[in-house]
TIMITOR-280006 format. One line per 10 residues: number of its first residue (from 1); for each residue x, y, z of C-alpha. Coordinates in steps of 0.2 Angstrom, whole numbers, plus 5000, padded with zeros to 4 digits. Layout:
! residues N
NUM = X:Y:Z  ...
//
This chain:
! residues 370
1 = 5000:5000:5000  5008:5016:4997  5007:5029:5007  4999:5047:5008  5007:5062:5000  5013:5071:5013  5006:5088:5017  5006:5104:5011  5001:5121:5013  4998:5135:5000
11 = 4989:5148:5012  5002:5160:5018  4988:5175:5023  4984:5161:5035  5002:5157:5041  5004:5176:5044  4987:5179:5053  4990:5167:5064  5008:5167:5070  5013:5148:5066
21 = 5027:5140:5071  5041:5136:5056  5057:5127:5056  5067:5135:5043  5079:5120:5034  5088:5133:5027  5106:5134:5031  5112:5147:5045  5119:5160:5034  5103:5157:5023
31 = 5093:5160:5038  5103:5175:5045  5101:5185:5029  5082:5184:5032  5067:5174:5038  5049:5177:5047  5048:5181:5063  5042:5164:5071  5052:5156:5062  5066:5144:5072
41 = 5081:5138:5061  5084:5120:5061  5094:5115:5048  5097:5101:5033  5112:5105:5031  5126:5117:5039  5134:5131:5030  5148:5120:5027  5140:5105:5019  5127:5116:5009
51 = 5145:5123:5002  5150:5106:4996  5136:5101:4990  5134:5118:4979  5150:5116:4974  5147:5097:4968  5131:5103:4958  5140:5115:4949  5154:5103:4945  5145:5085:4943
61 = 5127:5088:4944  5111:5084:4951  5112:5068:4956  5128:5069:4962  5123:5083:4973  5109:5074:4981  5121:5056:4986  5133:5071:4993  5119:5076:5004  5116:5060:5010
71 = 5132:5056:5012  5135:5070:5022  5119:5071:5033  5116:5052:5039  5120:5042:5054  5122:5052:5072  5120:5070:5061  5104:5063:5051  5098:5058:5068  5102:5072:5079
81 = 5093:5085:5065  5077:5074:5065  5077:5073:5083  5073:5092:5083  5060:5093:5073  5053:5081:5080  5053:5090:5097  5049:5105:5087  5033:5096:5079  5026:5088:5096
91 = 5028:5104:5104  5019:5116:5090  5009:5104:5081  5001:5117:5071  5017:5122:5063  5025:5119:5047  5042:5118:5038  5050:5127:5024  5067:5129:5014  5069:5141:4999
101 = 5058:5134:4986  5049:5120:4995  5056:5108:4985  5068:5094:4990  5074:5100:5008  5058:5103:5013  5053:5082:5006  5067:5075:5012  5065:5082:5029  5047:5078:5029
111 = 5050:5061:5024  5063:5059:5036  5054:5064:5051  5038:5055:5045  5049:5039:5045  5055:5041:5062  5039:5050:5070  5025:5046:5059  5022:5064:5060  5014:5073:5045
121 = 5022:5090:5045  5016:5102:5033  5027:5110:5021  5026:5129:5013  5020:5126:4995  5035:5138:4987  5045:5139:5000  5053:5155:5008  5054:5161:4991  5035:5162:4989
131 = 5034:5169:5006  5048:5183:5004  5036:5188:4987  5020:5185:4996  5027:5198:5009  5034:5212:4998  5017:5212:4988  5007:5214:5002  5019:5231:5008  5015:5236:4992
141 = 4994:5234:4993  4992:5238:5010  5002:5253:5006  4992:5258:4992  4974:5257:5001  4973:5258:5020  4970:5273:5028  4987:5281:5036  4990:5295:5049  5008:5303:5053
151 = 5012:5307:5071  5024:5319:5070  5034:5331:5082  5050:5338:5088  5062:5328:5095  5061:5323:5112  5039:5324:5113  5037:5306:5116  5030:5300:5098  5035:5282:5100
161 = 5029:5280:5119  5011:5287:5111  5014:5275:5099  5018:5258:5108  5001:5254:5117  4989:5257:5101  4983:5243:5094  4983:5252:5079  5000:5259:5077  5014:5254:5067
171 = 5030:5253:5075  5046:5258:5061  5057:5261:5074  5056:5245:5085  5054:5234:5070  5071:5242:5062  5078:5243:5082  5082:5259:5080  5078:5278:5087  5080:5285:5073
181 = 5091:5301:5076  5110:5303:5076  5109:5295:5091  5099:5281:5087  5109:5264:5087  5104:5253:5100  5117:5242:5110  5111:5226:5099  5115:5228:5078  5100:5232:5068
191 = 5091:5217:5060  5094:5213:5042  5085:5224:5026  5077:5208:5023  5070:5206:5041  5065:5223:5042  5055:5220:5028  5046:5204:5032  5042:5210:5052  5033:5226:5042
201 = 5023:5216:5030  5019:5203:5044  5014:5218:5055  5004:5227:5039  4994:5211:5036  4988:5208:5053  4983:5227:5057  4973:5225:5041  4963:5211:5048  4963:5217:5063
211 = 4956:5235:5064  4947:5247:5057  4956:5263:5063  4968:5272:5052  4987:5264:5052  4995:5277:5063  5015:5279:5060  5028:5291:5064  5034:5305:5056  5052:5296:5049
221 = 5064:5298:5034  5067:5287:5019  5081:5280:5030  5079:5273:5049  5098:5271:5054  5104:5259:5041  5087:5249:5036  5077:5259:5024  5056:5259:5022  5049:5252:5009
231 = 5046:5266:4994  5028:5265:4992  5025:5265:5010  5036:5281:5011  5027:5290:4998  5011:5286:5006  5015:5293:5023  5024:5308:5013  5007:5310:5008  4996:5307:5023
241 = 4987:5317:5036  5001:5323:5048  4994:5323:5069  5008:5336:5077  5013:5330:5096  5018:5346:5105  5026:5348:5124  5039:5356:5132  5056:5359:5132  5058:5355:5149
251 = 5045:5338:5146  5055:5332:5129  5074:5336:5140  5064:5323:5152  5061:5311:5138  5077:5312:5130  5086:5309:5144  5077:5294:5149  5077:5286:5130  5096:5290:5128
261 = 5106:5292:5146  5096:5279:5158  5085:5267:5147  5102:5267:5133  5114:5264:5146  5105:5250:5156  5104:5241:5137  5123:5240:5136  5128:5238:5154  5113:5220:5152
271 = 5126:5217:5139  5142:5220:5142  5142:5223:5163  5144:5239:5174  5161:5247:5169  5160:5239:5150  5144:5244:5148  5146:5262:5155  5162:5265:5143  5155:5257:5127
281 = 5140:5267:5129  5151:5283:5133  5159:5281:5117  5142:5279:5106  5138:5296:5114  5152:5304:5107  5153:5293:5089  5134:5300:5088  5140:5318:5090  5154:5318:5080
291 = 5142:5312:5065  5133:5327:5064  5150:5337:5067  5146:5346:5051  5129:5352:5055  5135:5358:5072  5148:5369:5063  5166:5366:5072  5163:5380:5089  5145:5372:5092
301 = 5153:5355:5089  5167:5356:5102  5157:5366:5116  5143:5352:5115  5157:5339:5115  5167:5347:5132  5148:5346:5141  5144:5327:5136  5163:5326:5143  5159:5334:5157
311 = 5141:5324:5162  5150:5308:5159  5163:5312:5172  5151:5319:5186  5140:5303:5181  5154:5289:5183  5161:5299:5199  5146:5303:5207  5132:5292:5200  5124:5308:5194
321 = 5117:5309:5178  5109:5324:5178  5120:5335:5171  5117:5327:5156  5102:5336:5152  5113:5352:5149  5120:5345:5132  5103:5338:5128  5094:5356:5130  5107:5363:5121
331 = 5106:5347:5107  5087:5350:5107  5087:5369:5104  5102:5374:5091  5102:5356:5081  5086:5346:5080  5073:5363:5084  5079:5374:5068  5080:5357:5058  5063:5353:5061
341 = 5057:5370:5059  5063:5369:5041  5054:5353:5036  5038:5357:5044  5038:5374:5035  5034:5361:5019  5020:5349:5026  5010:5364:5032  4996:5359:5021  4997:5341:5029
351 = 4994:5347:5046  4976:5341:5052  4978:5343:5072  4990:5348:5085  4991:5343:5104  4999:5336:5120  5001:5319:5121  4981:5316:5132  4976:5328:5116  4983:5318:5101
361 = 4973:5302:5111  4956:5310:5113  4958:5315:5095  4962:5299:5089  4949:5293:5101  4934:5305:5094  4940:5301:5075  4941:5283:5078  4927:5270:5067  4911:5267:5077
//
C-alpha cells in the first residue's frame, strides 16, 4: 500500500494571521540574511555541507549533489537533526516547515521525520521564496489602500511612547531597532533589510485584519539608521494626514534623557556589565555627536562635546546623571529645533491637528470608526 502524500500548505495569509510555528531547513547564513519572525532555524544542512554540495552541483550535477547530501547528513548528524523537529513538531503541532523553494529540503526532511515519528508536518507550497514575494506584495497593497495618519513632532515629545500601546499603530522604529536620530543605534545591531521588511509586512497584514482605525506611523525619513522603508509605504506617509505631538522643552529634555542616558545605558551595561557597559556606551555618545559634526559647525561641535565630557565624568564619579540634560537642552534647541522648523515649513498643508500627548489620544479617540 503506498502511502499518503505528505502535506502541504499554500495559504500563507493564514500562516501570517496566525503566528505559526516554522522550522526553517535553510542553512544558518541562509537563515541570518532573512526569515519570518516565528520562524526557528533548524537546519538540513550546515553552512559547510550546503557549500559542498553547491560546489558538487555546479561541477557534477544533480544527482551527484543529492548522494553528497546524504552522504553527508546520515548516521548520528541525520539523527540528531530529526530529533529536533521532531521536538519542534510535538511541541507546536500546528506548525510547518519550509526551505527556499519548498522543494527537495523541505521532502526530504518531511519524509525523514515522517519515517522516524510518523508525523505529518506540513510544508510551505513555494518555499521561503513564495513567502519573501508573498510579503513584499502585500507592503505594496496595503500601502496603496489603507487609511494612514503621521504622528509627527519635535524631538524629544514622546512620539514612540504614544505609539507603543495602540493597537493600531505601526512601530518603524522598534521593528528596524532603532531611534531614529544621530543617536539612534541601540546596543544590539540592527536586524537585516530583509527582516526589516518581512516583520513590516507581517505587522501590515495583521493590522489590516485586525482594525478598522487608520494605520498610525511616525513622522520618519526614507532611512531609519541603516534599514530603509519600503518606497511605496514612504510615499504614502509623505502624503498622509500629519497629527503634530507638541510639549515642552523642559518635558522632551525629560524624555530624552530617559530614552538615551538611563534606558540606553542600562541596554549596554545587560550586555556588556557595569564598567563595559558604561564605557561602550560613553563612546556611542560621542561617535553619535561627531556624525553630525558638520551640521553643528566646528565651535558648536566642540562646546557640546566638552559638556557630554563633562556629564559623563560627574556621572561615573558621582552616579549623577543629571548634568546630562545640559548637552541635551542645548542638542534640542540649536540642532534638531531649527532642523525641524525647516521641514515642517513644507508639510503645512498636511497638518490636520495639533496637541499634548492626552490631546493627540482624545483625538484619535473622537476620530476613531464606530
Amino acid at each position: 500500500m503506498v502511502a499518503p502524500p505528505l502535506p502541504e500548505e499554500g495559504d500563507l495569509r493564514r500562516i501570517i494571521l496566525h503566528n505559526l510555528p516554522l522550522i526553517d531547513l535553510r542553512a544558518p547564513l541562509e537563515f541570518n540574511e532573512g526569515s519570518l519572525p516565528t520562524a526557528t532555524n533548524l537546519p538540513l544542512m550546515s553552512d559547510e555541507e550546503r557549500h559542498q554540495v553547491g560546489l558538487c552541483y555546479a561541477e557534477e550535477g544533480q544527482e551527484e549533489a543529492i548522494a553528497l547530501g546524504h552522504e553527508l547528513v546520515e548516521g548520528e548528524v541525520k539523527a540528531a537533526r530529526v530529533q529536533q523537529w521532531q521536538q519542534f513538531a510535538q511541541a507546536y503541532p500546528e506548525g510547518l516547515i519550509f526551505c527556499w523553494r519548498g522543494g527537495m529540503r523541505s521532502k526530504i526532511s518531511q519524509q525523514w521525520l515522517f519515517a522516524a515519528s510518523g508525523i505529518r508536518y506540513p510544508r510551505i507550497v513555494g518555499g521561503y521564496k513564495a513567502v519573501r514575494r508573498f510579503l513584499l506584495d502585500e507592503i505594496d497593497r496595503i500601502a496603496a489602500g489603507i487609511p494612514l495618519l503621521i504622528l509627527g513632532g519635535r524631538t524629544g515629545t514622546g512620539k514612540t511612547l504614544l505609539l507603543q500601546p495602540l493597537p493600531q499603530a505601526v512601530d518603524l522604529e522598534g521593528m528596524a531597532h532603532h531611534r531614529g536620530s544621530a543617536f539612534g543605534p541601540r546596543a544590539t545591531p540592527q536586524p537585516t533589510q530583509i527582516n526589516f521588511e518581512n516583520r513590516l509586512a507581517v505587522a501590515l497584514i495583521q493590522l489590516e485584519a485586525s482594525t478598522r482605525h487608520p494605520l498610525l506611523i511616525e513622522d520618519e525619513g526614507r532611512n531609519i539608521g541603516s534599514r530603509t522603508v519600503p518606497e511605496k509605504l514612504y510615499q504614502r506617509m509623505a502624503q498622509a494626514p500629519l497629527l503634530l505631538l507638541e510639549a515642552s522643552l523642559e518635558e522632551r529634555i525629560s524624555i530624552t534623557h530617559r530614552e538615551y542616558i538611563e534606558e540606553a545605558l542600562q541596554e549596554y551595561r545587560d550586555l556588556h556589565g557595569e564598567e563595559t557597559g558604561f564605557e561602550l556606551w560613553s563612546q556611542y555618545l560621542f561617535q553619535s555627536l561627531d556624525k553630525i559634526r558638520k551640521r553643528l559647525g566646528g565651535l558648536r561641535h566642540q562646546t557640546l562635546r566638552q559638556q557630554l565630557e563633562q556629564a559623563l565624568l560627574r556621572h561615573h564619579s558621582h552616579d549623577d546623571p543629571s548634568e546630562h540634560r545640559g548637552w541635551i537642552a542645548t542638542l534640542l534647541r540649536d540642532y534638531y529645533d531649527p532642523m525641524y522648523d525647516y521641514q515642517l515649513s513644507r508639510k503645512q498643508e498636511r497638518i490636520h491637528f495639533r496637541g499634548s500627548y492626552q490631546q493627540i489620544l482624545d483625538y484619535l479617540r473622537d476620530h476613531s470608526p464606530e
